[in-house]
N, C-alpha and C positions, 0 to 999 in steps of 0.2 A: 807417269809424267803427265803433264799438261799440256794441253796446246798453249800456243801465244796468247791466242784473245782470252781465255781463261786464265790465266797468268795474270792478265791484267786487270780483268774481272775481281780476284782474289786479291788484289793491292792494291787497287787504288782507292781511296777513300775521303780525297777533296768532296767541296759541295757539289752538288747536282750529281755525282758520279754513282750506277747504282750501286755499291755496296757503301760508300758514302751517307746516302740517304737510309742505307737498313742500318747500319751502324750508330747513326744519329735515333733512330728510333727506339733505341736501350739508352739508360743512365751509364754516364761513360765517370769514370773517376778523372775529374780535372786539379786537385791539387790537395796536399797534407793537410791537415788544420796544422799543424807546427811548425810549417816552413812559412807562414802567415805571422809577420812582422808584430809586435804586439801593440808597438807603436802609431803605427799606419799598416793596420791589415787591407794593404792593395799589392797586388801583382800581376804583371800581365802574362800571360798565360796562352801557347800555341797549340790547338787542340783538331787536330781532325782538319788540318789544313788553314782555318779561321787562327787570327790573330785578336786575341779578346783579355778584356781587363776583368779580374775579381776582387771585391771585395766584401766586407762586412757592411752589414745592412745596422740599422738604428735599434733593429728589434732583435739583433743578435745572432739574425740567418748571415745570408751570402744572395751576392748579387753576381752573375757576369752578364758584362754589356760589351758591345765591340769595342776597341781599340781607339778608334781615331774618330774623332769629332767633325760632326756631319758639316761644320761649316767651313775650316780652313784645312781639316785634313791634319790638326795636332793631335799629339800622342798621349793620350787618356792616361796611360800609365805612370804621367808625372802630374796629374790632374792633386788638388785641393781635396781634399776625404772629409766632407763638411756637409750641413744643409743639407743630411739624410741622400746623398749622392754625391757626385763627383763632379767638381767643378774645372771647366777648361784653362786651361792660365791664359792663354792669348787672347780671347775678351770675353773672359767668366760666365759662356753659357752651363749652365748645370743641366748635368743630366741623374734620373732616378735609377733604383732599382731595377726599373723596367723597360730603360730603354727612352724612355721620352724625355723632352727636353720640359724642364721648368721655368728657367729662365733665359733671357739673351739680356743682358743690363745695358747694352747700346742702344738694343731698337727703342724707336717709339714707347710713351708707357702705354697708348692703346692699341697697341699692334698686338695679332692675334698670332706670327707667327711663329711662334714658337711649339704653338698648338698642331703644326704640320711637319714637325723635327723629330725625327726617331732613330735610334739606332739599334742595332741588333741586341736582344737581350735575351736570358735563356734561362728558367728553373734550375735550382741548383735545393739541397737537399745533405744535410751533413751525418755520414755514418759512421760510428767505431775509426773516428780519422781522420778521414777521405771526406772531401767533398766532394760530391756526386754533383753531375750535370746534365742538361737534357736539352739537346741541340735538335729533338728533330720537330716534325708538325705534330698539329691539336697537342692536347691535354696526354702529359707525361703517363706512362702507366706506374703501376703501385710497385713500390719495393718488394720481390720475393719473399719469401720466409727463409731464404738461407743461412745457415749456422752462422753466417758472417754477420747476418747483421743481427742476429737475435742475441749473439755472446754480449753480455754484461762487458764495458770497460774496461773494466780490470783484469779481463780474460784473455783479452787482446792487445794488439799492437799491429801497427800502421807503418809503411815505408814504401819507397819507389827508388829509381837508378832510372836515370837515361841508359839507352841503346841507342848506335846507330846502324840502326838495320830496318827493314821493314816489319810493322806487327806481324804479320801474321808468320814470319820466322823464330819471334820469339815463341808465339804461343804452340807454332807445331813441334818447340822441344820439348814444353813441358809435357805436349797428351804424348810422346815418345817414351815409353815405358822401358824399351829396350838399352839405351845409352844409359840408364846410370850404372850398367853391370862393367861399361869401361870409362866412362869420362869421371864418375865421380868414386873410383876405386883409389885404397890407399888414405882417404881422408883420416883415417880413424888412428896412422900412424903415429900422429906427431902429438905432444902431451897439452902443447900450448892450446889455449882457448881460442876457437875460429868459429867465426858463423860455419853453420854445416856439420854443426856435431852431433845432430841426431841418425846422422852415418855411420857413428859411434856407440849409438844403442844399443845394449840387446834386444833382438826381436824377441818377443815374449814368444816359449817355449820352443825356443830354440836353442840356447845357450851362444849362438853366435851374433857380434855383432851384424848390422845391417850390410856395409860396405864388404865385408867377405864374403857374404852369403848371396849378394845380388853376383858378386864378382866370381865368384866358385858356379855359381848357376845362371850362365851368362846365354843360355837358348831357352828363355820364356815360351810360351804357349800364350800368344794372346789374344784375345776374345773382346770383342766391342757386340755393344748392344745398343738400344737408342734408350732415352730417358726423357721426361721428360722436363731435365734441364739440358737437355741437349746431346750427350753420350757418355756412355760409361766402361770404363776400359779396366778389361782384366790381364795381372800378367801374373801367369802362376809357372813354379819354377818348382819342380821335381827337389825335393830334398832323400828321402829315403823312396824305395816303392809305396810306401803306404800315407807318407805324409807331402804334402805339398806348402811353400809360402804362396800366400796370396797376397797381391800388393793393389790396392783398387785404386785408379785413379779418373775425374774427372773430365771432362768440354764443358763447360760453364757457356750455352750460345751467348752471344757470337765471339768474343775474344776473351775467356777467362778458360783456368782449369782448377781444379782441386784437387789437392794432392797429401798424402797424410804425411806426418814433420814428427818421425817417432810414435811413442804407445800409446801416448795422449793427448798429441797435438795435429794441427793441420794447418794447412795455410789456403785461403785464396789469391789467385794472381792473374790480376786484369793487365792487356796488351795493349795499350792506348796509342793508336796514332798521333805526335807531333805532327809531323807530314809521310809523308811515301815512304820516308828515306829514313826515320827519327821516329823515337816509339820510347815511352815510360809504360816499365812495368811497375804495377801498383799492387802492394800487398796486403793483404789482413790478415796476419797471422794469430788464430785461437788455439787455447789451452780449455780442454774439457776436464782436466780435473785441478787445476792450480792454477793462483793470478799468476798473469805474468811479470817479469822482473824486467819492465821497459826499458830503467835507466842501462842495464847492462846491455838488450838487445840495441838499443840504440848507438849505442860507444861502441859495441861491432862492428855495424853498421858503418857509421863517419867515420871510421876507419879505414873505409874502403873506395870513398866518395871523395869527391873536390865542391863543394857549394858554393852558391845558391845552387846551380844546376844539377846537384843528385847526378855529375858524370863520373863514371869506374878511373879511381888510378889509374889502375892497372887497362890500358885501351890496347888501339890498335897502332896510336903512334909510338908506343912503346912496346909492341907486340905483345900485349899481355902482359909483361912482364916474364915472358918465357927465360927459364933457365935449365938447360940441355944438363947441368948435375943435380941439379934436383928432381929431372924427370927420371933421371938415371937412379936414385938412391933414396927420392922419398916420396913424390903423388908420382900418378900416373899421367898430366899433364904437364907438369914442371911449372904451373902457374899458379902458385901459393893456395894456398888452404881455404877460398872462398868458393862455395861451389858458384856464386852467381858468375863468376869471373870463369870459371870455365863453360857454364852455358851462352854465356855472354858472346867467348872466343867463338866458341861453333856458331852461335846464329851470322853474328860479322864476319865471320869469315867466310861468308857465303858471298857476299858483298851486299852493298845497299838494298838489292831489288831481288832474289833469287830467281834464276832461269830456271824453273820449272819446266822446260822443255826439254832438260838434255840430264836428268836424273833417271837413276834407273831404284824403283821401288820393288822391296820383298814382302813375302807374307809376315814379315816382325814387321813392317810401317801401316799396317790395317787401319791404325786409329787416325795415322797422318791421312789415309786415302778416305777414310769415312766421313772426318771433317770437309775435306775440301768437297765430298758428294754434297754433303749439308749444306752446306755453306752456298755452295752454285744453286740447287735448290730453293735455297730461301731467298736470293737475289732476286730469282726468278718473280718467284711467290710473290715478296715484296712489291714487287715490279706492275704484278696483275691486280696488287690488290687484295690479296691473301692471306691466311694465318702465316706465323711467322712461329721458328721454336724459341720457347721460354720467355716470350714479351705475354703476360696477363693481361687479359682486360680488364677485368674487376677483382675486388678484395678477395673474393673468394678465392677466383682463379689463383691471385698470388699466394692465398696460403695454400696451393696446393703443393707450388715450386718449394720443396724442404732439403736439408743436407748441404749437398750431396753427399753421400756416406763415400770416405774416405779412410781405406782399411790399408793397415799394414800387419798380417798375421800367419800364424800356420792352423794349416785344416788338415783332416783327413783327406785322402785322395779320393774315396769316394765318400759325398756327401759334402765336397766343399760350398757348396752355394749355401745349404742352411745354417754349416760353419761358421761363417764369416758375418752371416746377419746377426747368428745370435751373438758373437762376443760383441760387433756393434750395438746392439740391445742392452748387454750388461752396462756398457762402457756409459753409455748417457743413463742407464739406472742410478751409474755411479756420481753422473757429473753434476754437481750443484746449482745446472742451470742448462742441461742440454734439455731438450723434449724428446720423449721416447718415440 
């Protein structure tokens, strides 16, 4: 458990607040490129507590600049998308890309003040989807070399979903290795096509699908180590005495993890603070040996969704959609066949803010207790002035940041560590665009 003031240390993430300003010093994903209007790509956009506008720049990037106009306090988001920025309606000051005012068309024509008009504006950077953003001081650092963003297009695919909970609940279920042996059991039952079918796979040499094999060997062995993108978490599960599954998953610092999506796929998924209480998680999901089939994962998807807002159906004022005969006779939650919808239920159901103070942690929560070590640490760190994990300073640095390897497979029981690297090895020999 936590203390109080660590508690809140670990969630809060307004401006000035310290994990706020470390949070701001990584590229945070602020919005799709698809969900971006084609007609007028502008949207306002609530990010880490700031209320700020995006849009399309003249040269084809992306701009965010605050929200409300520095002179009467209107709302940018209904502004003019003209004149290489964004023009006020209530008396047509424009502002640029970056924040500064070009024009004010009432004053004076030799008045200089428009030249002491700014508003907040912020790097933004477009990947595999996502538009990235950079909210905090000096000069942004360089993009990692991770699998996410080195996949080819066509390898990928891009989506998000409001929560209302705080980030850092969603992101401590995904480095939780232990709950998919009950929360996401049974998916594999039902014939129909549902996001979460790689629940449904067989694990390569096993002969069983995935969902019965986590759920038949539900006391992993897990094992966290530091990386350095941040942690790396082992959950190995006894199958015979001599063969073991190993399932590898990521901590992407400070709010991402990596997780592998079947024999040849993986996903990354960024924890984004709206505010305290409200968080999008943002996905990049890669295929290392086949494009992927967008238009299907995306009709999945809005299948599950209400827009603009990317909120779940299925929430809490409909209690998930729980149904007490379905939990009874076909998933193990009774709330349809989405697994996001039942990670969804456990983080909100914690409520907006989790007490961390009145939990009691086992030796299966390692990875939940190693992040928050981490995490208080780099606060710290940040704080004095210090290195921070997986922020590069230079190009090089960032190609050093690779992967993260994300494994779902059977080893030998002894000798699984060199196991699991080599079939990762074969796997990018095999893929038309991974680096070995």
């Amino acid at each position: 458990m936590l203390k109080r003031e660590e508690n809140e240390r670990v969630t809060r993430t307004g401006p000035g607040t310290p994990l706020g300003r470390l949070m701001r010093a990584y590229w945070q994903p602020a919005a799709l490129v698809s969900e971006m209007p084609a007609d007028r790509p502008v949207k306002p956009v609530r990010l880490l507590g700031e209320d700020l506008v995006l849009f399309r720049t003249d040269d084809g990037g992306w701009a965010l600049v605050g929200r409300f106009c520095a002179h009467r306090g209107v709302d940018l988001a209904y502004a003019r998308h003209e004149d290489g920025g964004l023009r006020c309606l209530y008396h047509g000051w424009l502002y640029g890309p970056d924040g500064r005012c070009r024009e004010q068309p009432a004053e004076p024509p030799h008045s200089r003040f428009a030249e002491k008009v700014r508003i907040p504006s912020y790097p933004c950077v477009e990947r595999n989807g996502i538009v990235f953003a950079y909210l905090g001081e000096g000069d942004p650092p360089p993009f990692p070399a991770y699998d996410c963003f080195g996949a080819p297009d066509e390898y990928t695919f891009a989506f998000k979903g409001l929560w209302d909970c705080n980030w850092l609940q969603g992101l401590e279920g995904g480095i939780d290795p232990s709950h998919v042996s009950f929360l996401h059991r049974f998916i594999d039952e039902d014939p129909r096509d549902a996001y979460g079918q790689q629940f449904s796979e067989v694990v390569e040499g096993t002969g069983q699908k995935l969902s019965k094999l986590v759920g038949d060997a539900y006391r992993p062995d897990i094992e966290v180590e530091a990386a350095p993108h941040g942690l790396r978490v082992y959950a190995l599960r006894r199958l015979t005495d001599e063969v073991r599954h190993v399932r590898i998953t990521n901590l992407v610092f400070p709010n991402a993890f990596v997780v592998p999506f079947g024999n040849s796929k993986v996903f990354i998924q960024w924890h984004v603070p709206v505010d305290d209480e409200h968080h999008y998680w943002y996905m990049i999901f890669y295929d290392f040996a086949e494009p992927t089939d967008k238009a299907t994962l995306l009709a999945q998807r809005l299948r599950e969704v209400s827009l603009p807002d990317y909120r779940p159906l299925r929430n809490r004022s409909n209690n998930w959609g729980y149904d007490p005969g379905e939990q009874r006779d076909l998933t193990y939650t009774g709330m349809g066949l989405d697994i996001n919808v039942h990670d969804q239920w456990a983080v909100e159901s914690m409520g907006p803010i989790q007490d961390r103070t009145t939990e009691r942690l086992g030796v299966s929560d390692r990875a939940v207790t190693a992040n928050r070590r981490l995490l208080l640490r780099a606060i710290d760190a940040f704080e004095q002035g210090g290195a921070v994990p997986a922020r590069p300073v230079d190009a090089t640095d960032a190609a050093l940041l690779t992967g993260p390897l994300a494994v779902d497979t059977v080893a030998p029981a002894d000798g699984w560590e060199d196991a699991w690297r080599r079939r990762e090895a074969e796997r990018r020999a095999r893929s038309p665009w991974a680096k070995p």
